[in-house]
C-alpha positions as CSV (number, residue, x, y, z in Angstrom):
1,X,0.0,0.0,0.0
2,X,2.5,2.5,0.6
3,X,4.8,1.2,-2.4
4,X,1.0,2.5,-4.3
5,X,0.8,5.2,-2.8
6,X,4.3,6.8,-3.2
7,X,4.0,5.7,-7.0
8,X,0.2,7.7,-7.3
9,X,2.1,11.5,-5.4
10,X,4.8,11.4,-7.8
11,X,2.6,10.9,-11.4
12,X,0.3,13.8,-9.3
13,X,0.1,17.1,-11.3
14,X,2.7,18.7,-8.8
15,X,1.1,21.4,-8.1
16,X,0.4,22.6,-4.4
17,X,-0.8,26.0,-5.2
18,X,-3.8,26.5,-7.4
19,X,-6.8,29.2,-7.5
20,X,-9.6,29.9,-9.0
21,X,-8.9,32.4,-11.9
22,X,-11.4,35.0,-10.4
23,X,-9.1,34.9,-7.7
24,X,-5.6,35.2,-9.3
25,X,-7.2,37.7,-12.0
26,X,-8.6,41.1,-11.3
27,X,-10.3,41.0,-14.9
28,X,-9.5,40.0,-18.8
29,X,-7.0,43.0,-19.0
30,X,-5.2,40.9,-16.1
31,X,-5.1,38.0,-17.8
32,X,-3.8,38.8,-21.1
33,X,-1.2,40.6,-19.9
34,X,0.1,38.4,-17.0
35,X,-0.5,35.1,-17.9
36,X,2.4,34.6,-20.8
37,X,4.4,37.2,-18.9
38,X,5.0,40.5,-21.6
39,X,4.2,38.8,-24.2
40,X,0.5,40.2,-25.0
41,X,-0.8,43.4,-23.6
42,X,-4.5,44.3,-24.4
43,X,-5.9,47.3,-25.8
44,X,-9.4,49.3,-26.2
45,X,-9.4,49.3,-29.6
46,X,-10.4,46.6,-32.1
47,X,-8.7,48.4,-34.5
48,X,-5.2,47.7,-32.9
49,X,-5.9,44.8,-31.0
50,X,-5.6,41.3,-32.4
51,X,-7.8,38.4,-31.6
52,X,-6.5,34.9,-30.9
53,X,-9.2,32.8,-33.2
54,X,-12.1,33.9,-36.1
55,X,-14.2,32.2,-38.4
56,X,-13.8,34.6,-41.4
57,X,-12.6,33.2,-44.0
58,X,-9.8,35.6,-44.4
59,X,-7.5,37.0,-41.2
60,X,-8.8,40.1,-39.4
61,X,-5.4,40.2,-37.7
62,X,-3.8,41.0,-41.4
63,X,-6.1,44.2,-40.7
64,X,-4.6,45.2,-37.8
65,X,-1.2,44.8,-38.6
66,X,-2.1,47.6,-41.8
67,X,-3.4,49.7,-38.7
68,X,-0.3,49.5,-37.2
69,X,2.5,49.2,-39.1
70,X,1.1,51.2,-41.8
71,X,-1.0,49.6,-45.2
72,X,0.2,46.5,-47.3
73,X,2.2,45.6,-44.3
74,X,0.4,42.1,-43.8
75,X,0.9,41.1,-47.4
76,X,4.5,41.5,-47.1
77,X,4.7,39.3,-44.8
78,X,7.1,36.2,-46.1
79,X,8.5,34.4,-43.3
80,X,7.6,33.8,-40.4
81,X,10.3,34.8,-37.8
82,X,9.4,32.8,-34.7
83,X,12.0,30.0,-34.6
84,X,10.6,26.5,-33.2
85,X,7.6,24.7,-34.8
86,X,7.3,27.4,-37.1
87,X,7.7,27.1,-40.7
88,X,10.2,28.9,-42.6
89,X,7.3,30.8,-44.7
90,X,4.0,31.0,-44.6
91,X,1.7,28.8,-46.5
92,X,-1.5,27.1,-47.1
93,X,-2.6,23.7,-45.6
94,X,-4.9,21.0,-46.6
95,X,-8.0,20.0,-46.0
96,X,-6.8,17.8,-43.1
97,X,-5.7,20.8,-41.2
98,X,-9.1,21.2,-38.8
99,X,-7.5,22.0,-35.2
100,X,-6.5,25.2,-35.9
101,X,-8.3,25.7,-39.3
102,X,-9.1,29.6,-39.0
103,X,-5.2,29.7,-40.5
104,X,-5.9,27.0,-43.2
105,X,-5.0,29.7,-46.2
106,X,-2.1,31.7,-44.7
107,X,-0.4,29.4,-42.0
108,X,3.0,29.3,-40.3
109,X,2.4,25.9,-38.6
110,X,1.5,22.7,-40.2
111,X,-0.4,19.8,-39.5
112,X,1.5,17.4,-38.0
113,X,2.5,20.0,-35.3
114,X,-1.0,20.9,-34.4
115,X,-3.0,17.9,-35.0
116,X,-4.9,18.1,-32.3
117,X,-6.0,19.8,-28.9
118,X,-4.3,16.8,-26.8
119,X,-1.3,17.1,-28.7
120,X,-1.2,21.8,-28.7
121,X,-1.5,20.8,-24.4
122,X,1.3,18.3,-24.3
123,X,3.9,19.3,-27.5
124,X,6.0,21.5,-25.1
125,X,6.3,18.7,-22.3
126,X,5.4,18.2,-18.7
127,X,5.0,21.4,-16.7
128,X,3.4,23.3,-19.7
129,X,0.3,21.7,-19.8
130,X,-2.3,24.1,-19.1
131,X,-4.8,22.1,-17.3
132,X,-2.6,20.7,-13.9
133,X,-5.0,22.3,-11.0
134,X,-7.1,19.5,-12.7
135,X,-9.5,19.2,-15.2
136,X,-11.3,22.5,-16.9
137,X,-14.8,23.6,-18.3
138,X,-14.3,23.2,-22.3
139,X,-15.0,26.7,-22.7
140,X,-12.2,27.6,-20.7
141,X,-9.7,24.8,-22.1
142,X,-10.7,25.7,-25.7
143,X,-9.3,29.4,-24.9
144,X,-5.7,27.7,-23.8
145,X,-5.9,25.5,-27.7
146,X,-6.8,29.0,-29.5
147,X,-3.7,30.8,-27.7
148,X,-2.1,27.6,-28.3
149,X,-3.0,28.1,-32.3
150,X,-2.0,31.6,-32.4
151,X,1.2,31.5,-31.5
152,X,2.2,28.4,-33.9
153,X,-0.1,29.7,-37.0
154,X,-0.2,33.8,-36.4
155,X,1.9,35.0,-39.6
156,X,1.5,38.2,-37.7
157,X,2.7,37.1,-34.6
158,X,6.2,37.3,-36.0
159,X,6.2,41.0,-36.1
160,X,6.1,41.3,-32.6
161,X,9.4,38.9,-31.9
162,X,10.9,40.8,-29.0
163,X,14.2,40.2,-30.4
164,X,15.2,41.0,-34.0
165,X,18.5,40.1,-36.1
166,X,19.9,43.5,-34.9
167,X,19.6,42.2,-31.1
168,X,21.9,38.5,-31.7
169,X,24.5,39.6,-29.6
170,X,22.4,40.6,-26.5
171,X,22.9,37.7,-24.2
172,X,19.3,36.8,-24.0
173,X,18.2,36.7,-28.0
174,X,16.1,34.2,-28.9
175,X,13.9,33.7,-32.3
176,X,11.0,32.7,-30.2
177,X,9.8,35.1,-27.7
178,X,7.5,38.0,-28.3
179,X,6.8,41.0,-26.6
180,X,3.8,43.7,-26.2
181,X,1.4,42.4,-29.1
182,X,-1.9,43.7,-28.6
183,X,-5.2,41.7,-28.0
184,X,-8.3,43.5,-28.4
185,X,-10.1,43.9,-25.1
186,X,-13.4,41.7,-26.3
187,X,-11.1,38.6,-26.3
188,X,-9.9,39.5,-23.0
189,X,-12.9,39.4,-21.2
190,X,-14.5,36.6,-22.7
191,X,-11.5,34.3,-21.8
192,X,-11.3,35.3,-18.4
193,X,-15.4,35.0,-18.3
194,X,-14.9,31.7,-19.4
195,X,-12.3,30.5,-17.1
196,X,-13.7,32.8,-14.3
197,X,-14.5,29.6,-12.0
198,X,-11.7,27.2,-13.2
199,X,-8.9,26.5,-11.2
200,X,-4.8,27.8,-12.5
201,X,-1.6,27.9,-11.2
202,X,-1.6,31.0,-8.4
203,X,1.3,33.0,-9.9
204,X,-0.7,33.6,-12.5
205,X,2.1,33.7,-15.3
206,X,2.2,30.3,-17.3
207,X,6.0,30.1,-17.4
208,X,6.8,31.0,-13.3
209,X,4.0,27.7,-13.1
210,X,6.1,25.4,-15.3
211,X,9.4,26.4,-13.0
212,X,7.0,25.6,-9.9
213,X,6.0,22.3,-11.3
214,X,9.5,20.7,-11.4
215,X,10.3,22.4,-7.9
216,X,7.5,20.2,-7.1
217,X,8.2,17.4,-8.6
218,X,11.9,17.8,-7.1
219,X,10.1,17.8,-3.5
220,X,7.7,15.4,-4.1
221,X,10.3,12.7,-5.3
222,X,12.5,13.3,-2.3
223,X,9.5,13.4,0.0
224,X,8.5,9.7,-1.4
225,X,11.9,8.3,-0.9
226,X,11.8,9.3,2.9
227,X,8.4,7.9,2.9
228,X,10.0,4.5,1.4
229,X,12.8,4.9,3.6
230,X,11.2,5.2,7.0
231,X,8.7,2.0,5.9
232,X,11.7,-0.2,4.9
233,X,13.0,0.5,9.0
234,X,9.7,-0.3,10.4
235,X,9.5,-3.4,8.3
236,X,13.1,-4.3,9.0
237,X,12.0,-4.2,12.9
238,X,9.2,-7.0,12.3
239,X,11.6,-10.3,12.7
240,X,8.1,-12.4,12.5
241,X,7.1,-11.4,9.5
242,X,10.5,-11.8,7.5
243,X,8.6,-13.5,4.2
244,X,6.5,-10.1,4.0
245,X,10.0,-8.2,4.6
246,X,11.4,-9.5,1.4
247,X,8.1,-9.3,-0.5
248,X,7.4,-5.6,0.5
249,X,11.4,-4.3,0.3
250,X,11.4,-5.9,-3.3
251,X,8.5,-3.8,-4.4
252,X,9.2,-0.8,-2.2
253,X,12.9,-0.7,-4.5
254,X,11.2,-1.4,-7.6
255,X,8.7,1.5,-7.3
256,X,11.6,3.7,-6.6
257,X,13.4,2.5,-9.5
258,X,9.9,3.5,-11.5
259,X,9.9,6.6,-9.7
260,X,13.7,7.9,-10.5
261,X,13.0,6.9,-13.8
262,X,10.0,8.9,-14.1
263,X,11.4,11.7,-12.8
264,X,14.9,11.5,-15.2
265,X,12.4,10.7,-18.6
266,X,10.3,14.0,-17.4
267,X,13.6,15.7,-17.3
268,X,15.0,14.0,-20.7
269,X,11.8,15.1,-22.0
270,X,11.8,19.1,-20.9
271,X,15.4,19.0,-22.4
272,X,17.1,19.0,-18.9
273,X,18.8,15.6,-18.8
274,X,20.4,15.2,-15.5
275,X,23.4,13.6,-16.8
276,X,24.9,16.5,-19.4
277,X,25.2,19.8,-19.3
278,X,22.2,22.0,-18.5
279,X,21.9,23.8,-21.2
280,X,19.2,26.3,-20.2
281,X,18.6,29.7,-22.1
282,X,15.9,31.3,-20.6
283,X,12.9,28.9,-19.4
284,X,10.2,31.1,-20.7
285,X,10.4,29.9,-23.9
286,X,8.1,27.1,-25.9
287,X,10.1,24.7,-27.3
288,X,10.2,21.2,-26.7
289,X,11.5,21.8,-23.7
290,X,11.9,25.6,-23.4
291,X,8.8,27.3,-24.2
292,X,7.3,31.0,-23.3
293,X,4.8,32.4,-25.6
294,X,4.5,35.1,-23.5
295,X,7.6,37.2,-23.4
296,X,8.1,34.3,-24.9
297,X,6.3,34.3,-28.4
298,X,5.9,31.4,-26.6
C-alpha cells in the first residue's frame, strides 16, 4: 500500500498551489497581460488589437497589422520569424488541417505539429500543460488550444518577436519570444469570463507555473523516498514477518526505481537531462522543452 501510494504522489500534477482564476485575475485586462508574462498586452481598440481565433474566412489580424504598421504591411509578410515549430514561410494547408483551421489559407504551422487539442497541451512537455490544478470547463480549455494556435499559425505574430537580427549579440536573444502584441479587449474578457470559475496555477504567469511544477516534482520525489525509507526500517524491525519483509522491500525498491525513472524521462523530455550539461537559455520559452509564448512568443 504505501509502495502505491508513493508511485500515485509522484505521477500527481505537482502542483500545491492552485486558485480559481477569479481569484488570481482582477479581470480579462489581467489575464492577457500576466498570464504569458509581456508577451500580449490588451488594448481598447479593435482596431489595434488582435484576436486569438475567427471564423472569417480571411485574417482580421492582417487588418490590424495595416493599422499599425502602416498599409500592405500584412501582405508583405514572407517568413515567419518565430524560430521552433514554425515554418520557414508561410503557406496554405490542406484539408486535413481542422485544429486550428481559421489559418488553413495563410499558415506558419503545419499539421502534423497541431494535429490536435491533446497534442497543442502536451507538444512542449510536462509542466506546460495548461490544465494541472485538474480538469477545466471546455469553454475555458478551448481558450488555452486558441492561444495555443495563435502562436504556432499567427503570420503576424512574428512581427512582434521581442528580439530582431539587430539584437543577436544581447545575451538573452532568442527567435521565439514575443513581446507587447496587442489583444483587443473583447477577447480579454471573454476568456477570463470563461475561465472565471476554473482553477490555474496562483502565480498567475504560465512560465513561473512550469518552473514551480519541477520544484515540485523535485520535493515530491525526495519526500517519497523518505516515505519509502522510513517504511523499509519499520519493516526491518518486524523479525516475525520476514517472508513479508522480502516481498514488500522488493516492491518498495522497484517502485523507486519507476519513480527515478519517471522523474529522469520527465527531465529527458523538458530537455534537462540530468546527466549532461544543463543547457538552459531562458525557461520562458516554448520549445520542446523551453517554451514561453509570453515574453516568450511562446
Amino acid at each position: 500500500m504505501v509502495a502505491v501510494v508513493a508511485l500515485l504522489s509522484l505521477t500527481d500534477a505537482y502542483e500545491d498551489n492552485c486558485s480559481p482564476f477569479h481569484e488570481i485575475y482582477a479581470d480579462g485586462e489581467d489575464l492577457c497581460n500576466r498570464m504569458f508574462g509581456e508577451a500580449f498586452q490588451m488594448v481598447e481598440s479593435d482596431e489595434n488589437g488582435y484576436t486569438m481565433w475567427f471564423f472569417d474566412e480571411s485574417n482580421p489580424n492582417d487588418a490590424v497589422t495595416d493599422a499599425i504598421w502602416g498599409a500592405g504591411k500584412a501582405d508583405d509578410i514572407d517568413e515567419c520569424h518565430l524560430n521552433y515549430y514554425h515554418k520557414e514561410v508561410p503557406s496554405p494547408e490542406g484539408d486535413d488541417f481542422s485544429e486550428c483551421h481559421p489559418w488553413k489559407q495563410n499558415s506558419c504551422c503545419q499539421q502534423e505539429n497541431v494535429p490536435s487539442a491533446e497534442h497543442l497541451r502536451t507538444m512542449y512537455g510536462p509542466g506546460y500543460e495548461w490544465d494541472r490544478c485538474g480538469p477545466m470547463t471546455p469553454a475555458c480549455s478551448r481558450f488555452f488550444v486558441q492561444e495555443a494556435c495563435f502562436y504556432e499559425c499567427e503570420p503576424n505574430a512574428g512581427l512582434w518577436r521581442k528580439y530582431n537580427d539587430s539584437h543577436v549579440d544581447h545575451t538573452d536573444y532568442n527567435e521565439w519570444e514575443i513581446s507587447g502584441m496587442p489583444i483587443k479587449r473583447s477577447y480579454c474578457d471573454a476568456w477570463f469570463t470563461a475561465c472565471r470559475n476554473d482553477y490555474f496555477c496562483t502565480t498567475g504567469n504560465f512560465f513561473s507555473c512550469e518552473a514551480q511544477y519541477w520544484a515540485n516534482l523535485a520535493a515530491n520525489t525526495t519526500e517519497n523516498i523518505t516515505i519509502i525509507e522510513e517504511n523499509i526500517t519499520i519493516i526491518e524491525s518486524d523479525d516475525d514477518d520476514y517472508p513479508w519483509v522480502i516481498i514488500v522491500v522488493l516492491s518498495i525498491v522497484g517502485v523507486l526505481f519507476v519513480c527515478t525513472m519517471i522523474f529522469m524521462i520527465s527531465r529527458e523530455k523538458q530537455g534537462n537531462p540530468m546527466f549532461s550539461p544543463l543547457v538552459h537559455e531562458n525557461l520562458t520559452q516554448r520549445s520542446p522543452g523551453n517554451t514561453e509564448m509570453g515574453t516568450t512568443a511562446e
